[in-house]
C-alpha positions in Angstrom: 89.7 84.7 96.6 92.4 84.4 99.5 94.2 87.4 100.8 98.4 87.2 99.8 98.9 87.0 103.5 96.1 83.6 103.7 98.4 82.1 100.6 101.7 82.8 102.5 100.4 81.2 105.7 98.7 78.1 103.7 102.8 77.5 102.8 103.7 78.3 106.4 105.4 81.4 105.9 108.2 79.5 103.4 109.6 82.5 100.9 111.7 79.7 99.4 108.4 78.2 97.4 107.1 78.5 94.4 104.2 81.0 94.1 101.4 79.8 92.2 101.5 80.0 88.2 98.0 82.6 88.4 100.4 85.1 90.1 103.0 85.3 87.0 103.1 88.3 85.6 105.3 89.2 82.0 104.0 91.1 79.4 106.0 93.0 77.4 106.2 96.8 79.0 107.9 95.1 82.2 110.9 94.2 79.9 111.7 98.3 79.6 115.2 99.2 80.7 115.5 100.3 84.7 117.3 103.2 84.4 120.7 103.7 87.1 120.8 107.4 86.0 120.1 109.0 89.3 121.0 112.0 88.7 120.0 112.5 84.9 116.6 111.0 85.3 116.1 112.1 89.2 112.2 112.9 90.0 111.6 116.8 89.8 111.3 118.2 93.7 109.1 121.0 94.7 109.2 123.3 97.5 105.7 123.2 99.0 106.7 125.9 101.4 107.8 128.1 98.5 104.2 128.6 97.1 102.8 129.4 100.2 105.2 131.8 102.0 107.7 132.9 99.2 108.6 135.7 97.5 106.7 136.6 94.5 109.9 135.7 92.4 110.3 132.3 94.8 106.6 131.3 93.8 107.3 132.4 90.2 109.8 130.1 90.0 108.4 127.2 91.6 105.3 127.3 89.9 106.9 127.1 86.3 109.1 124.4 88.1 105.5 122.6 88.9 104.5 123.3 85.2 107.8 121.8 84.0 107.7 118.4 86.5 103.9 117.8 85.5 104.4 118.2 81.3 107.9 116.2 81.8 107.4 113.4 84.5 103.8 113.5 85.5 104.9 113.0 88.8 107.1 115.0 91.3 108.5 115.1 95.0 106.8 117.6 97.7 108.8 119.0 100.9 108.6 120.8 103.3 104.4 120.8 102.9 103.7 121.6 106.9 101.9 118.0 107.3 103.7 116.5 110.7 105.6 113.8 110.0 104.4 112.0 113.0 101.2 111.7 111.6 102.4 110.4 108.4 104.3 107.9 110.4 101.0 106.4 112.6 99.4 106.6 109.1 101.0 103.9 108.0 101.7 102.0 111.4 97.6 102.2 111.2 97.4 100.3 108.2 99.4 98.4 109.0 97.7 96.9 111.8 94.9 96.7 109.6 96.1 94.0 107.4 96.8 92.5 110.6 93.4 91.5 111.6 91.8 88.4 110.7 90.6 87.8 107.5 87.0 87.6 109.0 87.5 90.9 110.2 88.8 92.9 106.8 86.0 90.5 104.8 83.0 92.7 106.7 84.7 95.4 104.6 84.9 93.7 101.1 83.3 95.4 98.0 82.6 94.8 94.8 82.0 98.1 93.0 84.3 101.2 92.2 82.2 103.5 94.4 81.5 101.2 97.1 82.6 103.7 100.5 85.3 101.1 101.4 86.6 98.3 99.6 88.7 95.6 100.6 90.1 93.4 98.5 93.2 91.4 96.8 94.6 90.0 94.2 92.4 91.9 91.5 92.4 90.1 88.5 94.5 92.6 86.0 94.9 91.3 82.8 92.6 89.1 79.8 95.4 85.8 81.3 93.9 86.5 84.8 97.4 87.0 86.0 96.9 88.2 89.8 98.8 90.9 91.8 100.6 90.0 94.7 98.5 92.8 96.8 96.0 93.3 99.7 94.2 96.5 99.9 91.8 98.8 101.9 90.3 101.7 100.2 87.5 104.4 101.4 86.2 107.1 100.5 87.2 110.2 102.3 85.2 113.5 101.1 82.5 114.7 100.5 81.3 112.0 103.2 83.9 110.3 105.2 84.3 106.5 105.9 86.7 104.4 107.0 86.7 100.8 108.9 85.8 100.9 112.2 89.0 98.9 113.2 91.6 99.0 114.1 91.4 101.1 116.8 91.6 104.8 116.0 92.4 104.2 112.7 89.4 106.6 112.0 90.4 109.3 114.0 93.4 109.1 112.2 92.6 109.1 109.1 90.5 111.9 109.2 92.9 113.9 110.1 95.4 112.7 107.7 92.6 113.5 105.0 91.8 116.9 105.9 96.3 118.3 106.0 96.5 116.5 102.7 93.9 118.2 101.4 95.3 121.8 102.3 98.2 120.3 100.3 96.3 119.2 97.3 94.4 122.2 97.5 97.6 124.7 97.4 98.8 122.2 94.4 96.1 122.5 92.3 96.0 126.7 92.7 100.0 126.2 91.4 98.8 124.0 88.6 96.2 126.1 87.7 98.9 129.4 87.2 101.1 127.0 85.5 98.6 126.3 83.2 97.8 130.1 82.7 94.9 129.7 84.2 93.3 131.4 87.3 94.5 130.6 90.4 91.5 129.2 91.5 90.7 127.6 88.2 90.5 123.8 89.0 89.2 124.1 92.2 85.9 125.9 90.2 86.0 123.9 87.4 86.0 120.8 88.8 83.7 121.5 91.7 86.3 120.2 94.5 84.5 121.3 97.9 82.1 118.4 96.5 84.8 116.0 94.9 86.1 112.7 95.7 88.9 111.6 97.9 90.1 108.3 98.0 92.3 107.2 100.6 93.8 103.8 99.7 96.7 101.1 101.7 98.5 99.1 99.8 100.0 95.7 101.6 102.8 94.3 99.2 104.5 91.6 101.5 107.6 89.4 100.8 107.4 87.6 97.9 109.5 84.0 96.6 109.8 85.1 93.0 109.6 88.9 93.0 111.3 88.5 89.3 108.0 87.0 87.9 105.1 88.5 90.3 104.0 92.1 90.1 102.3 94.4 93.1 100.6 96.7 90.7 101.3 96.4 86.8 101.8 99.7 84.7 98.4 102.2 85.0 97.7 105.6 85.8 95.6 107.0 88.1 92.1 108.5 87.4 91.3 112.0 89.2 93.2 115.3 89.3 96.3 114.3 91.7 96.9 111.4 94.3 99.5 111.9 96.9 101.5 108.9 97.9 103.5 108.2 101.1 105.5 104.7 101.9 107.0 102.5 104.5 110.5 103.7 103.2 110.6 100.4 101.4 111.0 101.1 97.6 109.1 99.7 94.7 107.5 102.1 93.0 108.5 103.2 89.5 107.7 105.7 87.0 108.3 105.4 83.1 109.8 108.1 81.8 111.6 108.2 77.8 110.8 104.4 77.3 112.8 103.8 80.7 111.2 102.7 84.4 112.9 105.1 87.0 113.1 104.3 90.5 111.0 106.5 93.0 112.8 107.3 95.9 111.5 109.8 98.7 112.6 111.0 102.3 110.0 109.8 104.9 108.4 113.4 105.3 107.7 113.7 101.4 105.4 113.2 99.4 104.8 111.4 96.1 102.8 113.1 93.8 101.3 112.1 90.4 99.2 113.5 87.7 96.1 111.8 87.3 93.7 111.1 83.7 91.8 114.0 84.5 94.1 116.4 85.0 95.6 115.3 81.4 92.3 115.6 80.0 91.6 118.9 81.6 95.6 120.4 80.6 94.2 119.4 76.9 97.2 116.8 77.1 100.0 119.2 78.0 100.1 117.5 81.9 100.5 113.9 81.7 99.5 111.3 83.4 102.5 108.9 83.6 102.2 105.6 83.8 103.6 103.6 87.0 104.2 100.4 88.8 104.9 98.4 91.9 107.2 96.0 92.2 107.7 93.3 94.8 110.8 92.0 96.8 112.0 88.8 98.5 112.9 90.3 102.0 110.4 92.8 102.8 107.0 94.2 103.3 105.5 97.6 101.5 103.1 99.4 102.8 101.7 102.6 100.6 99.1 105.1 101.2 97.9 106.7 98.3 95.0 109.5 98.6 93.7 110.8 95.0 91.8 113.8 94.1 89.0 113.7 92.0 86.0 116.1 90.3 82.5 116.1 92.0 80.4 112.6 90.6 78.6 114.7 88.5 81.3 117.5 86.8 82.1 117.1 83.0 85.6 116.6 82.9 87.1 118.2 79.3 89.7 120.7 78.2 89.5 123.6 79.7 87.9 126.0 77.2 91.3 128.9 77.6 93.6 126.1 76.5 91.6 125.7 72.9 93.1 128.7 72.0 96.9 130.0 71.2 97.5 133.5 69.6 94.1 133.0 67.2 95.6 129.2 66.3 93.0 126.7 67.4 94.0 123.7 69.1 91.4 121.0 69.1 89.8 119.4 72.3 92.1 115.7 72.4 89.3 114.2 74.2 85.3 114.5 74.0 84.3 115.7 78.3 81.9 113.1 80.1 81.2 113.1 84.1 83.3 111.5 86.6 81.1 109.3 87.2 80.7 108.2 83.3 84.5 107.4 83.9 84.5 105.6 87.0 81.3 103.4 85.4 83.6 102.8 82.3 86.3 101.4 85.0 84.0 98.9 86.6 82.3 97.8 82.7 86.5 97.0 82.4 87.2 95.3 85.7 83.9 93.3 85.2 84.9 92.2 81.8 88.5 91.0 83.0 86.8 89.4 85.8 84.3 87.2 83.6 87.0 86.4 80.4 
């Protein structure tokens, strides 16, 4: 299948042309109401800095906040988290220059399964209609063993570094989680064996697009894993659906996005939710996102946490039966497979 930027340069570059019927994408859920409430339906904030150097009344505070933002919106804003911003910035120059090489270069890296250590691809077919998403990625896996293409140059070094401040930040998230949950602080990190857990580092290239109305980056999902943390190109398109509306995601440079993932519903019992989220495209410019998710170990059985079954003697039943990651991740590709082959 040909990359989005092979398709534009087959039509020299014209934005004014059609884009091909395979790429139009309207099911109903895209017809929800955008809302314009910025203020009423703004994306909750944290503090980052106030969970790891405030007052015990500070952290009190933002931790419930963190409770509230992941049971409301499944999603929420992090500042002031101590990664430099420079290095979020060559981040995604990096990728950028990725999607620049030639399409004989980024095809040594394409892949074909879920766990394959890095995965290039496009277009991936979304939908029983085979509607396609106007896309290109690169994704890798990060931890427990890292890989990463070998070009562009020091697009390695640099995303190993990027990995390892993220995941002090995810780390410090999950301990917040955890105590929102009424957990132990270190709960998650136990439970779902992190030190030996996935880490997916993914760019997203969404360039300009002639009929941005009818064409989709990314079409409503959630994210497996615990957490993913997101940063941009300052160009906005992602959106979050929140009471039956999509809400615009907006974020300073030096933030991060951050979302709940299935797992982390699953392990909540379903108090934590894992919000469902798109990506739109435009006519003028290009996106660039870098997402990095944070997952169990391969082998942990993901299920309720057995403290959450519980409430003042009144049982609450497990929502969801536990399996292994890897179980899930399995169940993804039987899916992707069976869209493929409709």
């Amino acid at each position: 299948m040909i990359s989005i930027k092979q398709l534009l340069a087959q039509t020299s570059g014209d934005l004014t042309s059609n884009i091909p019927t395979a790429y139009n994408f309207t099911p109903n859920n895209i017809h929800l109401p955008v809302s314009d409430e910025l203020f009423e339906d703004s994306i909750p904030t944290i503090d980052f800095s106030l969970l790891t150097s405030g007052t015990p009344e500070q952290r009190s505070k933002i931790i419930n906040d963190l409770g509230k933002a992941c049971q409301d919106w499944g999603f929420f804003v992090v500042i002031n988290h101590g990664v430099p911003e420079s290095l979020m910035k060559v981040m995604i120059e990096t990728c950028g220059e990725f999607f620049k090489l030639t399409e004989e270069e980024k095809q040594e890296y394409a892949g074909k399964h879920i766990l394959d250590p890095i995965f290039y691809g496009t277009s991936i077919n979304g939908a029983a209609t085979q509607v396609l998403f106007w896309r290109d990625f690169i994704k890798f896996f990060v931890h427990p063993k890292f890989h990463c293409p070998s070009k562009p140059i020091g697009f390695r070094e640099i995303s190993m570094e990027y990995s390892k401040r993220t995941w002090e930040v995810a780390k410090v998230l999950m301990k917040g989680i955890s105590m929102s949950l009424g957990l132990e602080e270190g709960y998650v990190e136990k439970a779902m064996n992190l030190e030996s857990g996935l880490q997916l580092m993914a760019a997203n290239l969404y360039p300009p697009c002639s009929q941005p109305e009818v064409a989709i980056g990314l079409p409503p999902h959630s994210d497996h894993g615990l957490l993913t943390l997101l940063i941009h190109n300052g160009i906005c398109g992602l959106q979050v659906q929140h009471k039956e509306k999509w809400v615009n995601v907006y974020s300073n440079p030096n933030a991060f996005v951050v979302n709940i993932g299935n797992h982390m519903e699953i392990l909540s019992n379903g108090k934590y939710k894992s919000a469902f989220h798109r990506a739109l495209v435009n006519g003028t410019d290009t996106r660039i996102s870098i997402p990095i998710l944070y997952g169990p170990a391969l082998e942990t059985v993901v299920s309720p946490a057995p403290e959450l079954l519980v409430d003042n003697e009144t049982s609450n039943p497990p929502a969801c039966a536990g399996m292994t990651y890897r179980e899930y991740l399995e169940m993804l590709q039987a899916k992707i497979n069976a869209k493929i082959h409709n």
